[in-house]
PASEBA-1860 file (N, C-alpha, C; in nm, 3 decimals):
! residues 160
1> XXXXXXXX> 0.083/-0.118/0.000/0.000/0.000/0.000/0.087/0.124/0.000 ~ 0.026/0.186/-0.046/0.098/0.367/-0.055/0.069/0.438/0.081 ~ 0.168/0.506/0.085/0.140/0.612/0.233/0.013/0.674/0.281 ~ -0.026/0.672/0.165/-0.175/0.728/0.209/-0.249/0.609/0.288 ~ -0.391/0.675/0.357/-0.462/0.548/0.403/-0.545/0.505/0.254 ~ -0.585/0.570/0.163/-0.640/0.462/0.078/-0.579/0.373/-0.016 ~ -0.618/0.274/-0.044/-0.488/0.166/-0.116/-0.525/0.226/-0.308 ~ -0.449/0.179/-0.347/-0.426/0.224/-0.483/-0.444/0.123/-0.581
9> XXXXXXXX> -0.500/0.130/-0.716/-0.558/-0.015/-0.792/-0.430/-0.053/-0.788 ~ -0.446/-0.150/-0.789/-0.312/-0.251/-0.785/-0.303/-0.296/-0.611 ~ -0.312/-0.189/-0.555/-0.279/-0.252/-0.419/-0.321/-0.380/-0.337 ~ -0.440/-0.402/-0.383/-0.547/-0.476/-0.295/-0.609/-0.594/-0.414 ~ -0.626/-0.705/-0.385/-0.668/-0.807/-0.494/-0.838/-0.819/-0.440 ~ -0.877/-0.870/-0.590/-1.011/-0.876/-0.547/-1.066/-1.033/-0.506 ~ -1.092/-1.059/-0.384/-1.080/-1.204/-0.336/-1.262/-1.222/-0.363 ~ -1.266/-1.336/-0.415/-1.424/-1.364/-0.397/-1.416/-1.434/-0.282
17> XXXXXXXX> -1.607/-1.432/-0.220/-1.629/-1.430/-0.095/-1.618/-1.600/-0.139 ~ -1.637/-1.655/0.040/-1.639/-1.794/0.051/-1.776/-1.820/-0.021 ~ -1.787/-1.939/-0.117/-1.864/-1.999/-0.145/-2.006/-2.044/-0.065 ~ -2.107/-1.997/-0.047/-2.211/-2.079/0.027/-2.218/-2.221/-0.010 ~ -2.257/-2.312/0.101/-2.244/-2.439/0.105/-2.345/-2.516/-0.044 ~ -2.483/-2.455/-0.055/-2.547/-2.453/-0.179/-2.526/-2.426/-0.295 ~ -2.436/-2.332/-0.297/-2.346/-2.302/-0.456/-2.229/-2.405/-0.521 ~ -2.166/-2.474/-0.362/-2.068/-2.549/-0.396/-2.161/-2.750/-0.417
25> XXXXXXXX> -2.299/-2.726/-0.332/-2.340/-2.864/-0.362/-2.395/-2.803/-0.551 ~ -2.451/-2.684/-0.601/-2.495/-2.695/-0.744/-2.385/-2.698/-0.839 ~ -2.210/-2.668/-0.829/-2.157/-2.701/-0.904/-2.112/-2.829/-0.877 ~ -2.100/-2.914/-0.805/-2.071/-3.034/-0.776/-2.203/-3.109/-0.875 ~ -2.263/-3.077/-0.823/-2.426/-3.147/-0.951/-2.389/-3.141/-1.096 ~ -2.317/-3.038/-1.104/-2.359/-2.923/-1.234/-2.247/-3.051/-1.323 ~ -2.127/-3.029/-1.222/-1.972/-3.142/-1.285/-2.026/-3.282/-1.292 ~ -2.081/-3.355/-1.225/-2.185/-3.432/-1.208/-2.241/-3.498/-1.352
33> XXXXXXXX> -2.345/-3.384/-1.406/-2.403/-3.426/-1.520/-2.330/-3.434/-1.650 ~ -2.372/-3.528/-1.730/-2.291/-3.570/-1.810/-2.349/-3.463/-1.915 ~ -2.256/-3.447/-2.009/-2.301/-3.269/-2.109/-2.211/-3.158/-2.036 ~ -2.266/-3.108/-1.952/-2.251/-3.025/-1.875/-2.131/-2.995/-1.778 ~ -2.107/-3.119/-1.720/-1.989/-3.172/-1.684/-1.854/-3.167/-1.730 ~ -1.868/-3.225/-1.886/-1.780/-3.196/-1.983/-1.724/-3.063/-2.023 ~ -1.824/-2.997/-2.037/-1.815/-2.811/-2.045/-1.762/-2.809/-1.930 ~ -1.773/-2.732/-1.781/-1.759/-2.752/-1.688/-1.622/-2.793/-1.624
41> XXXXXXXX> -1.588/-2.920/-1.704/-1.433/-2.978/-1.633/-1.322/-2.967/-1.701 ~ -1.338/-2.809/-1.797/-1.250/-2.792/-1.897/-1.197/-2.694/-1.801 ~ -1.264/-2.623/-1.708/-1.134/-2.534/-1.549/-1.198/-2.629/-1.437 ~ -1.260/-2.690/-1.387/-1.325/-2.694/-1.277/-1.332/-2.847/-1.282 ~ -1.300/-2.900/-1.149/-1.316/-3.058/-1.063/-1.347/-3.073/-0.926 ~ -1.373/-3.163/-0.938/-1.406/-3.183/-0.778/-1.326/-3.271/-0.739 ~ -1.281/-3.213/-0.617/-1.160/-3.269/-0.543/-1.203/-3.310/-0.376 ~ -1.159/-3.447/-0.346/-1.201/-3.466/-0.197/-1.042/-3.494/-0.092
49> XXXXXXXX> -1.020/-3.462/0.006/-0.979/-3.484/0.094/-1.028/-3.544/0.191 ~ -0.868/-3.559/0.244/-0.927/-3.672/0.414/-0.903/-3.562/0.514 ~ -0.975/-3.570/0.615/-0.889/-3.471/0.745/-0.814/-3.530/0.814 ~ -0.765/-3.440/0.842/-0.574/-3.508/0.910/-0.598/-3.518/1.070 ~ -0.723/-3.505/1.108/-0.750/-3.584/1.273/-0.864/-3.647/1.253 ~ -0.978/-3.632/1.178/-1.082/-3.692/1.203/-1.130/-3.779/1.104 ~ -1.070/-3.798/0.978/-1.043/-3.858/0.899/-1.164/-3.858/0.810 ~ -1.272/-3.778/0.831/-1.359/-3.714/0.760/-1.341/-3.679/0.600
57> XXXXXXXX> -1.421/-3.726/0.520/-1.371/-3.647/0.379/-1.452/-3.533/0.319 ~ -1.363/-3.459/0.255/-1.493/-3.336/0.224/-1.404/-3.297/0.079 ~ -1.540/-3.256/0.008/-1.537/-3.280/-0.142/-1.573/-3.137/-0.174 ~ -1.508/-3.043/-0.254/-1.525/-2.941/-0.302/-1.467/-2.907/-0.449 ~ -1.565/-2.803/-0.496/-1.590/-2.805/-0.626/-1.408/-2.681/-0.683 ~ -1.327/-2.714/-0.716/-1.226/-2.636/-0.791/-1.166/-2.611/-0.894 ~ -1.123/-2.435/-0.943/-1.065/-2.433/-1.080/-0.908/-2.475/-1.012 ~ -0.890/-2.540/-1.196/-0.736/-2.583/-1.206/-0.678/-2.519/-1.373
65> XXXXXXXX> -0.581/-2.536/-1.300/-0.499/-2.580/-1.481/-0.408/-2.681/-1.462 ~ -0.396/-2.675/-1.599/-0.244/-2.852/-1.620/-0.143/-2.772/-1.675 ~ -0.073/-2.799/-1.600/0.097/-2.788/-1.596/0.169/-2.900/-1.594 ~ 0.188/-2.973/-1.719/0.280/-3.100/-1.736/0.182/-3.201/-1.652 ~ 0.226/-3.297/-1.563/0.182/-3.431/-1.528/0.111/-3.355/-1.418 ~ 0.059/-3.229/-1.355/0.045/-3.131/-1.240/-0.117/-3.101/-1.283 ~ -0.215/-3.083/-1.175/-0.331/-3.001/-1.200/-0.251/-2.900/-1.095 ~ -0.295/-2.750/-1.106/-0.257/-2.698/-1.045/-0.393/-2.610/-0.980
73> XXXXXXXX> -0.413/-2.609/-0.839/-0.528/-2.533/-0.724/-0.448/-2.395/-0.675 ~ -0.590/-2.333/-0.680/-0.584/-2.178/-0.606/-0.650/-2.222/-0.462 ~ -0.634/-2.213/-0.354/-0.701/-2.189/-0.232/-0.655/-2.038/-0.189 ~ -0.740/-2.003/-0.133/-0.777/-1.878/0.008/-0.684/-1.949/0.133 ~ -0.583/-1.846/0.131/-0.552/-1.916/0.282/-0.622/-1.934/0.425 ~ -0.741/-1.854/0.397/-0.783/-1.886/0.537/-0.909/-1.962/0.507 ~ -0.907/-2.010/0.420/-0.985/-2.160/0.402/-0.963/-2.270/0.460 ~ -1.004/-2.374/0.498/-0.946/-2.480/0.619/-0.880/-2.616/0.525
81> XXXXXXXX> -0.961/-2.643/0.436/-0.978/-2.845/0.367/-0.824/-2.832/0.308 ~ -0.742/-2.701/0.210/-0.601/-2.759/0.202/-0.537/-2.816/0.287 ~ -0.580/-2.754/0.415/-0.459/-2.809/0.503/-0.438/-2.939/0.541 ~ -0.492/-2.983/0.504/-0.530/-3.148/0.518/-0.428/-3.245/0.438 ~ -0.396/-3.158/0.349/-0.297/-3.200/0.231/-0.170/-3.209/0.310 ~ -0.114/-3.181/0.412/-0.031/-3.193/0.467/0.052/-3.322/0.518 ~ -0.052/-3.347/0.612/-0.057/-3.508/0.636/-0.130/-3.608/0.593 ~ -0.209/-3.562/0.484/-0.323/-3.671/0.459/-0.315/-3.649/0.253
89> XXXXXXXX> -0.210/-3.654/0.196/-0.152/-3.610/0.028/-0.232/-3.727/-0.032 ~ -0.318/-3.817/0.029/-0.385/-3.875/-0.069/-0.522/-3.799/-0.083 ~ -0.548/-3.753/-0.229/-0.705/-3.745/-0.265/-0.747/-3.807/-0.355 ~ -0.842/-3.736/-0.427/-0.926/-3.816/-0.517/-0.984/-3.684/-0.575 ~ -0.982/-3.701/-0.690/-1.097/-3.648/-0.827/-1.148/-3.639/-0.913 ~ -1.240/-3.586/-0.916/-1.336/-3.646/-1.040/-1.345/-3.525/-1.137 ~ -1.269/-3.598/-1.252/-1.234/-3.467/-1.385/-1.304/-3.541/-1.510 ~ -1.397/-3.420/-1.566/-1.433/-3.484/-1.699/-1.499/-3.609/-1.676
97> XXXXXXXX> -1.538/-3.654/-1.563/-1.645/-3.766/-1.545/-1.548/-3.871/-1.505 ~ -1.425/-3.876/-1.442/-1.331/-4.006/-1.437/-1.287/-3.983/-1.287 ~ -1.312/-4.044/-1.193/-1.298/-4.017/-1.054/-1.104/-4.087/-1.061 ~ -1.015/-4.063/-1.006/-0.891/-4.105/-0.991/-0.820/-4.052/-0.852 ~ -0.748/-4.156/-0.819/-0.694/-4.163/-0.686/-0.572/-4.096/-0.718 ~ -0.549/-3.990/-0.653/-0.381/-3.925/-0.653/-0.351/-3.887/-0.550 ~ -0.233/-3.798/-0.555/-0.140/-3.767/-0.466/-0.150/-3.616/-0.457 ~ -0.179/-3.524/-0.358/-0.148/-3.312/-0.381/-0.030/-3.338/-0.279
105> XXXXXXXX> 0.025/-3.226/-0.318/0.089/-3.127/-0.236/0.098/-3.005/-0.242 ~ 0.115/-2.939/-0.085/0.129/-2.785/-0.112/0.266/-2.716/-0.171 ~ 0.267/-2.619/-0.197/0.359/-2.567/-0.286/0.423/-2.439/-0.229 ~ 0.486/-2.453/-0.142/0.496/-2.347/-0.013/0.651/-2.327/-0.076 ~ 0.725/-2.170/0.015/0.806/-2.122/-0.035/0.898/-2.164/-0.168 ~ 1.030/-2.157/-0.200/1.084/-2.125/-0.384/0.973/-2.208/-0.411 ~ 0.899/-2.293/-0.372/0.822/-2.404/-0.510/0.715/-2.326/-0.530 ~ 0.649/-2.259/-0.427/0.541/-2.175/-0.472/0.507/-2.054/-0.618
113> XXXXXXXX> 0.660/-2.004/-0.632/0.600/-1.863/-0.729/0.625/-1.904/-0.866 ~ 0.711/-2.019/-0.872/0.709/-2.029/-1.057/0.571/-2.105/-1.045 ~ 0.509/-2.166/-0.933/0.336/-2.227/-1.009/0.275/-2.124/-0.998 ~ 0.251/-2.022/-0.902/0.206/-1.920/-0.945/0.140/-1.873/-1.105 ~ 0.322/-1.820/-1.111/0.368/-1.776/-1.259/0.315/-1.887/-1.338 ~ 0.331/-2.006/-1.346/0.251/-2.074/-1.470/0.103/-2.112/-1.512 ~ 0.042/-2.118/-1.356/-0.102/-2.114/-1.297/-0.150/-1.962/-1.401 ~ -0.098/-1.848/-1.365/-0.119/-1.723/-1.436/-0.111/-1.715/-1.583
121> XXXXXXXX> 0.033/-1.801/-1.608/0.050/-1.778/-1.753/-0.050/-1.906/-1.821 ~ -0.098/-2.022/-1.774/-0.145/-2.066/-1.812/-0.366/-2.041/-1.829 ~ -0.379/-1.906/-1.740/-0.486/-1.923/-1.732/-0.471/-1.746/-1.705 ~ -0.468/-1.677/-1.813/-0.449/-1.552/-1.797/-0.533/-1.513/-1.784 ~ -0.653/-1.494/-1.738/-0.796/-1.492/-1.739/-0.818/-1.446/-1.591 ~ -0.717/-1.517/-1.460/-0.724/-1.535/-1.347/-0.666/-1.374/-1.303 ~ -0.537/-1.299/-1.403/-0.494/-1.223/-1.325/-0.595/-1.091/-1.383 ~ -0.672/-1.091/-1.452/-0.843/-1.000/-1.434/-0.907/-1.009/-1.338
129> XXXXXXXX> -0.974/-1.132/-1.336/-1.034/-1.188/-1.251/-0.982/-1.131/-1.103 ~ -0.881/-1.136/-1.078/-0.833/-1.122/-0.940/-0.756/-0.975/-0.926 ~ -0.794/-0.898/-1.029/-0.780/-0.719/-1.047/-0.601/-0.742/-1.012 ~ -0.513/-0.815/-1.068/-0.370/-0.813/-1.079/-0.309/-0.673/-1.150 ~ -0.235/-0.597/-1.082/-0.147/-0.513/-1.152/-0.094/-0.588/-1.276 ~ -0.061/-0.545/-1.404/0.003/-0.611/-1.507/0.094/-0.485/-1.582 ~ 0.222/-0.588/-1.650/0.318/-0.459/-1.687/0.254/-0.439/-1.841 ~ 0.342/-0.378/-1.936/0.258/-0.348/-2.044/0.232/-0.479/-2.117
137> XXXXXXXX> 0.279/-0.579/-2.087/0.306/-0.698/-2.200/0.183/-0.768/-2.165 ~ 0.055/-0.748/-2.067/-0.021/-0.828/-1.964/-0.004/-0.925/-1.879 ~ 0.149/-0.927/-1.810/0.158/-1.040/-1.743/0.162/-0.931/-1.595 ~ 0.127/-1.033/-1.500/0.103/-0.951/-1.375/0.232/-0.915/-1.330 ~ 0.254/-0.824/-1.280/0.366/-0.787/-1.189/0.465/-0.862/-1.093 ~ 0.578/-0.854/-1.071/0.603/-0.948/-0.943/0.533/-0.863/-0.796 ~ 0.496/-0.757/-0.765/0.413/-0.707/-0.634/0.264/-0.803/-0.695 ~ 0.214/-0.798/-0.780/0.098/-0.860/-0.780/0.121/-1.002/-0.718
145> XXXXXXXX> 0.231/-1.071/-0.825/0.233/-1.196/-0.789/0.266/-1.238/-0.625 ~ 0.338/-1.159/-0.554/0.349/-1.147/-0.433/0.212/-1.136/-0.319 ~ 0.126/-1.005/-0.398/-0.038/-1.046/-0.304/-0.072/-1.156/-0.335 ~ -0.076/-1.209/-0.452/-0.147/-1.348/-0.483/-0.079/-1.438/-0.370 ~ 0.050/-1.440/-0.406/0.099/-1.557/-0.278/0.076/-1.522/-0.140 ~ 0.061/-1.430/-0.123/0.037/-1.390/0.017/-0.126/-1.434/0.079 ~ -0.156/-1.406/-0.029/-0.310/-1.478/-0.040/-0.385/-1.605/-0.050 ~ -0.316/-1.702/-0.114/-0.379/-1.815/-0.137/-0.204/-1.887/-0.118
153> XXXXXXXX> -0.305/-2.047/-0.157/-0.145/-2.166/-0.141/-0.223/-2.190/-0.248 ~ -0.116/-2.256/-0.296/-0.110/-2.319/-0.493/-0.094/-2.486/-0.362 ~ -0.146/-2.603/-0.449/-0.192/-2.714/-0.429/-0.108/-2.761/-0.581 ~ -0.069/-2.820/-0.579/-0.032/-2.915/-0.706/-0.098/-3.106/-0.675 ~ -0.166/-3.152/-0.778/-0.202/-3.283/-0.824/-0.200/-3.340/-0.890 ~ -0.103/-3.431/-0.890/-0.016/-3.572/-0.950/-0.133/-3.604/-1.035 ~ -0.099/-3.613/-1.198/-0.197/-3.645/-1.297/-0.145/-3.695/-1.415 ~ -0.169/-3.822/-1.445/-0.096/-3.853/-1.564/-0.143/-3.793/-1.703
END
């Protein structure tokens, strides 16, 4: 932020709110139906985790991109179900109608900003979406890319 108290475009990213629990059971439906699904799981899968004490699983609806053998996840850091990925790197998801057992991990310090950067370059769409400073060429800034990381954890998932 700039000296002043109000922040300046660029300063501040635009985070969408948490999902209501009903929005995330209608795109789970939506990935679900076959047609629709297909459209649908060309950014977006549903991904389940285990919890890492209660061993509970919980299934939520997420955009990705592919980066080589990699799906690559945006989370909100103060969202709870990544963290689970910690001790519990087995999930499961269902892409394009094919449920498959894999492996995430989080992508925390140096591993974090080149997925960033390819998450972005691969889905340039995201640094609009998320009101990113960009230099003249449209790629976001490194201060942008810095709120972004400051903001969310990148998730990477093992995908052949």
């Amino acid at each position: 932020m700039t000296a002043e108290s109000e922040p300046t475009e660029g300063d501040t990213l635009k985070l969408p709110g948490t999902p209501k629990p009903w929005m995330n059971r209608a795109v789970i439906g939506a990935l679900k139906t076959p047609g629709l699904g297909a459209l649908l799981g060309r950014t977006f899968m549903i991904l389940t985790v285990t919890g890492a004490k209660t061993g509970t699983r919980y299934t939520t609806p997420v955009q990705y991109v592919r980066d080589g053998n990699h799906l690559l996840v945006l989370s909100q850091r103060h969202r709870l179900w990544w963290r689970n990925i910690r001790s519990r790197p087995a999930v499961e998801v269902l892409l394009k109608g094919k449920t498959v057992r894999t492996r995430a991990r989080l992508l925390e310090g140096a591993d974090a900003r080149p997925a960033l950067e390819n998450l972005l370059r691969l889905n340039p769409r995201l640094t609009k979406f998320y009101g990113l400073e960009t230099d003249p060429d449209g790629a976001p800034t490194p201060p942008a890319i810095r709120q972004l990381h400051d903001a969310f954890v990148v998730i990477a998932i093992d995908h052949p």
